[in-house]
N, C-alpha and C positions, 0 to 999 in steps of 0.2 A: 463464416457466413452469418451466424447469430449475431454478430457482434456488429458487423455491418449493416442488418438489419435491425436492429438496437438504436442505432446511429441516427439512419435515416428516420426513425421513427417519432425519438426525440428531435429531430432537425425539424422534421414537418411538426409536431405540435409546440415547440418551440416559435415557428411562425406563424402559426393559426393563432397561438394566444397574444403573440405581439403586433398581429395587425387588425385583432378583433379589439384589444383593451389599451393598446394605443402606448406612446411614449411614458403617459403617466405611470400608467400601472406596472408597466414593465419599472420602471425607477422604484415603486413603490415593492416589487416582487426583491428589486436586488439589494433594496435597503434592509428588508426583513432576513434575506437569506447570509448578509452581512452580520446583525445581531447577531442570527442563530448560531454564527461561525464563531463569534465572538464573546460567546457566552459561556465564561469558568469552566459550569460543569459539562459540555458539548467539548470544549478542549480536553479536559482532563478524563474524560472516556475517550477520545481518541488516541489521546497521548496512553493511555489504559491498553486499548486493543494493539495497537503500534509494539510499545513495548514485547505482549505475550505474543502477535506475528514475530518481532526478530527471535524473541525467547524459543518458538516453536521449528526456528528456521536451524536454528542452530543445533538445534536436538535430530531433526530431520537430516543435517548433513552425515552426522554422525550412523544414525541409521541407516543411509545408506551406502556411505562409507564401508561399515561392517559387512554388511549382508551382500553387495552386489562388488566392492572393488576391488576382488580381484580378478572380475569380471567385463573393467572398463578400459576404455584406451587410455598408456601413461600417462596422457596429457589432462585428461577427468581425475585418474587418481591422484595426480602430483597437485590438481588444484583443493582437492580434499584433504591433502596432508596441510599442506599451508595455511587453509583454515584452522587446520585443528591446534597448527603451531599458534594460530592468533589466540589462541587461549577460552575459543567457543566451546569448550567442552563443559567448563564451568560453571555454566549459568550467568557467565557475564557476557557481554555483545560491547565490542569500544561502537562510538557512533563512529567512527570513521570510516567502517567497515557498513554498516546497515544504514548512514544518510545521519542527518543532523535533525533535532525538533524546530517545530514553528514555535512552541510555546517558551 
């Protein structure tokens, strides 16, 4: 429900600012938010956090691998082995497995 509310929230001010500042300004919001997108150190902090989320994801499979599977349906823990066989134990993540970079 949060989330939908969220939604709508940005939907409406999304249109309150595009019908009060007009075609221009709206060009002018999405040219800026273009730079910002495109700006070295904005990629390279993402590419930064991305990184330590897969880094955290794989540490967290393991956790609860441990702690909770022999607690879960074989179908949960068979998919927890086969991660682990991907070699996530390691501190390494392939992209193939966690998605590909934009940068």
């Amino acid at each position: 429900m949060r989330y939908k509310l969220t939604f709508v929230v940005g939907l409406a001010l999304g249109y309150v600012i595009g019908t009060r500042a007009g075609r221009e300004r709206y060009e002018q919001m999405k040219k800026s938010a273009k730079e910002f997108a495109e700006n070295p150190a904005v990629r390279n902090a993402a590419e930064t956090a991305a990184q330590t989320g897969r880094q955290a994801a794989g540490k967290a499979v393991h956790l609860v691998g441990d702690k909770v599977g022999d607690r879960l349906p074989s179908s949960v823990t068979d998919r927890v082995h086969a991660l682990r066989g991907r070699g996530m134990g390691n501190g390494k993540v392939d992209e193939e497995d966690w998605g590909t970079s934009n940068t």
